[in-house]
N, C-alpha and C positions, 0 to 999 in steps of 0.2 A: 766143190764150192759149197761152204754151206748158206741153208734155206735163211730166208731174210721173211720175217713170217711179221703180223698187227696185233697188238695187242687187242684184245676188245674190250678191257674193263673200263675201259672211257669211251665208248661207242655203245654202252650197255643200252642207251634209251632209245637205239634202233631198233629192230628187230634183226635176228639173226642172219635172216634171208639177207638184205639187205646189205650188213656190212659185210657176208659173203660174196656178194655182187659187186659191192665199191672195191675191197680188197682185190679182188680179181681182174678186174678192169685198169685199177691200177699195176698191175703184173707181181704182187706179193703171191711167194711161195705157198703161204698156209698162214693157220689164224696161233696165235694164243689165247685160249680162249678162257675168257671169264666164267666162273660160277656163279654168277648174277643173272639181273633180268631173264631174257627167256633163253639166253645160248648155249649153257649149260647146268641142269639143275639137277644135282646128284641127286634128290630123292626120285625124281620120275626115271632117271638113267635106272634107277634100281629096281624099282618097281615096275615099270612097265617095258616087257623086252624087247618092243618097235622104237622104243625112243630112242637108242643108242644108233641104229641103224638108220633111220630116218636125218639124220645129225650127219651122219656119213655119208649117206644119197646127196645131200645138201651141201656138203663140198664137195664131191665128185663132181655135181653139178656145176660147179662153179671153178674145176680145175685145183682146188685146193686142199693138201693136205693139215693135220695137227699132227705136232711132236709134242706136245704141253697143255697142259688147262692151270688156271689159278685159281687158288680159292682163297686171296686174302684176306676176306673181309669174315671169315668164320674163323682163319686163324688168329687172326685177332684176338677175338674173345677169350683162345685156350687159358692164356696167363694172363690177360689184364688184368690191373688194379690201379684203378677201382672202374668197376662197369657201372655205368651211364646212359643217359639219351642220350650220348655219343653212336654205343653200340647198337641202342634200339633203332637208332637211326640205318641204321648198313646191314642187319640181319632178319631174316627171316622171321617173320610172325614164331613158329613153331620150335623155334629155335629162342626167340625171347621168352616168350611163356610169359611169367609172370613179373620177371624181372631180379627175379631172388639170384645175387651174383652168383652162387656155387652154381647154381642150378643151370644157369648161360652155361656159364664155362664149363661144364660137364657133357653140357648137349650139343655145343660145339665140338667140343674135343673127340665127340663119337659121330659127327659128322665128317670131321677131318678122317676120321677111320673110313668112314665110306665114300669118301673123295677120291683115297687112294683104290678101292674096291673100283668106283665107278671110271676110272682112269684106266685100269687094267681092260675092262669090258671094252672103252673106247680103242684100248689097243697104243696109248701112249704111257712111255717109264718117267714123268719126270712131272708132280704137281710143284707148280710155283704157290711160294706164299711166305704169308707173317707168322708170328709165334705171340705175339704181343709179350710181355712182360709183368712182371706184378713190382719192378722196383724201376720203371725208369720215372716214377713220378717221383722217385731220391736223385734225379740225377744233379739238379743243380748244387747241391749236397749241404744242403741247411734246412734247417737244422744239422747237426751233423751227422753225419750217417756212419753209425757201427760196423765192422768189417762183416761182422755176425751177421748185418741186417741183410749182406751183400748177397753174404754165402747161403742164405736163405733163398733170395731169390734165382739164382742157380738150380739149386735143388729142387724148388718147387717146379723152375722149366723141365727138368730133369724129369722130375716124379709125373708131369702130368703129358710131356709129350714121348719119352722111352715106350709106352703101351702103344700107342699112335705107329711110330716108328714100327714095331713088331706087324703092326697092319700090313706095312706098306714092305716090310720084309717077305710077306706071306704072299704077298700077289705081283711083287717084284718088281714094286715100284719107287722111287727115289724121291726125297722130299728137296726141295731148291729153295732155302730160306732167303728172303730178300731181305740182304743190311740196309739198315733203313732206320731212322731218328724213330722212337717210339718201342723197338723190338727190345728181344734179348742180345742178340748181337748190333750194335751200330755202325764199329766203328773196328779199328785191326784190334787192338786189346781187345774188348768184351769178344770178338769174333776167337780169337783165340780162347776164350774163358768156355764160352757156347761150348764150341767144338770138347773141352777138356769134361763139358759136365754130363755129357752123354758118352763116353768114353769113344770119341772120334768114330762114330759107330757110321760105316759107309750110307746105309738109308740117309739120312740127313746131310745136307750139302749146301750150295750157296745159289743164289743168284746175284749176278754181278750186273749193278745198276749203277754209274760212273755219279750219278746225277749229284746225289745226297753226299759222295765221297765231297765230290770239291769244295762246298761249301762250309763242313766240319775239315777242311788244308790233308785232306785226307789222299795220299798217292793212290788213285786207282791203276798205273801200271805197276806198282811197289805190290799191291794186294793182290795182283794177278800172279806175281812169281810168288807170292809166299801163302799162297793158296790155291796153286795151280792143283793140283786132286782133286778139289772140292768146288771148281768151278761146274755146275751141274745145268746154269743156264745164263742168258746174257740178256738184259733188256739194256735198249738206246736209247737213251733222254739224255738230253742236254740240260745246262744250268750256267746262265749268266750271273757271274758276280759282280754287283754295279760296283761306284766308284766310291772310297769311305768320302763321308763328309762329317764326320763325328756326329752322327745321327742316328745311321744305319748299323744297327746289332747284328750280328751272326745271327741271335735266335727268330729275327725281324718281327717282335714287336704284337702278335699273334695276330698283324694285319694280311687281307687273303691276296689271293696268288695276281697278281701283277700289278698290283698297285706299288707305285714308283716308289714309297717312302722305304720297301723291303730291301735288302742290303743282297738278297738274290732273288733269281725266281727260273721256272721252267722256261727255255726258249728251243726254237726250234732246234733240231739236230744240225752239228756245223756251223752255228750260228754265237755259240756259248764258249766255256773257257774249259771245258772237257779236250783234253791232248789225244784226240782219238787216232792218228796216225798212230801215235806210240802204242795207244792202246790195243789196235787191230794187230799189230805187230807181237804184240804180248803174247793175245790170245791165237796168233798163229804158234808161237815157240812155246808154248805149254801143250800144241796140241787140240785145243778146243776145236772141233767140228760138227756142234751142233748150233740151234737156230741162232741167229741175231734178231731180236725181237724188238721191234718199233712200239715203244709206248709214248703215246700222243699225249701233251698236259700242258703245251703253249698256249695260255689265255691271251697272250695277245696275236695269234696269227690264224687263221680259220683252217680248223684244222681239214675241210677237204684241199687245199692246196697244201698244207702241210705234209700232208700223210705222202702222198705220192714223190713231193720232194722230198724228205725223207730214206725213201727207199732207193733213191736215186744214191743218195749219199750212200748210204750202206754195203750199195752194191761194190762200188766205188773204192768202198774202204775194202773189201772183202779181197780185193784185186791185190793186193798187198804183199811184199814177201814171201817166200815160199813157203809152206804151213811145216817145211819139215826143218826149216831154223831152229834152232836152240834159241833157249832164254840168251847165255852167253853171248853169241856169236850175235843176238840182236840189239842185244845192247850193251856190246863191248865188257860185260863182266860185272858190269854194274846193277845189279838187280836187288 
């Protein structure tokens, strides 16, 4: 059966102890756990050799395993363009420096190196995370955007995360890029482009997050057969798409997260237009048996009753067809 584990990068304002304790008590497997606030902070994992150990007394304590940590808020900055108070907002003092954009993104980029370093230490193969992008501020494509400008931004993912990758080759760990509006992959095309500009190189892989599919009419069990190698992790979040009333845009409007006038927004798991039967079903017949990861971002439901119902679902879902189904044979051929 596989672990049904919590995200913690929206629990970051707790302290670690703590969403150790809640996760627990609610019977979740183990964490995934953020590179933020104080749960996971690759410079002390590296520098200080009680920290990693301590982190690990700390879910023992508490019954709980890691198979993953995330660090997206540092991959971010690898390929942004253009860096911002956006990024000074989510990054580390030490890491912002001065603000001089190569300079982020240089000092990120060798953080991502020892994410995968401090990942190894912790004894987990798989960081989740972003790559940010230097061309999806073309995406709306007006002015018009030159095929040139496209093939550029490829390259430069290429050029600045392939060193990166070599890290996480060296300490044998696997990177689980999450599609997601903002990245270099969003969507099944660019996911296909991503994959082609690193020469399909096994380090780099997916995280499959259904949430962002729906809203871009995006089949997440279609991307689960025609990416089933590279599914390398899974986060659950769900996504209600309200109803048009010739108001509500797809891209909603850059109003925040629950406010009704948004044409979607995050709701609880089970609760949204995510086809997660089929889904569980997928990720049985491709084989997938590692964590299913509860990432909490329902602004309208409080997330200590959320998280526990939640897990409930998942559990629920996990019960599912026999994991040694074929894609075929699960869904009559049609994949």
């Amino acid at each position: 059966m596989r672990p049904v584990t919590l995200f913690t990068g929206q629990w970051a304002d707790l302290p670690f102890e703590e969403v150790c304790r809640l996760a627990s008590g609610w019977g979740y497997d183990g964490l995934e756990i953020a590179c933020w606030g104080d749960h996971f902070e690759v410079d002390k994992a590296l520098a200080d050799d009680s920290y990693i150990p301590r982190k690990l007394e700390t879910l023992a304590k508490h019954d709980l395993k890691v198979w993953t940590i995330s660090n997206h808020l540092l991959g971010q900055a690898v390929c942004d363009h253009p860096i911002d108070e956006r990024h000074q907002a989510i990054l580390p003092a030490r890491i912002w420096g001065d603000g001089e954009p190569e300079g982020v993104r240089q000092r990120a980029a060798r953080e991502m190196e020892d994410t995968a370093r401090a990942a190894a230490r912790l004894g987990v193969s798989t960081v989740v995370g972003f790559t940010g992008s230097s061309i999806w501020h073309t995406v709306a494509m007006f002015p018009p955007v030159p095929e040139s400008m496209i093939e550029r931004g490829y390259a430069d993912f290429a050029a600045r995360w392939n060193p990166i990758l070599d890290v996480f080759d060296e300490v044998g760990v696997r990177f689980a890029h999450e599609v997601h509006p903002s990245e270099i992959a969003y969507d099944h095309y660019t996911t296909e482009r991503t994959l082609e500009a690193i020469g399909h190189r096994p380090a780099f892989g997916l995280n499959w997050d259904p949430s962002h599919m729906m809203w871009q009419d995006i089949d997440p069990v279609n991307f689960l057969a025609d990416f089933a190698d590279r599914i390398y992790h899974v986060d659950c979040k769900d996504t209600k798409i309200r109803a048009r009333d010739g108001r509500r845009g797809r891209l909603s409007s850059h109003l925040p997260w629950a406010d009704l006038r948004r044409s979607w927004d995050f709701v609880s798991t089970g609760r949204g237009d995510v086809p997660w039967e089929d889904c569980f079903r997928a990720l049985n017949a491709i084989g997938y048996d590692g964590p299913i990861s509860i990432e909490w971002e329902d602004a309208g439901m409080d997330r200590l009753q959320g998280a526990p119902e939640a897990l409930e679902f998942a559990r629920a879902l996990n019960s599912i067809t026999p994991p040694t189904a074929s894609f075929d044979s699960a869904f009559g051929g049609d994949g």
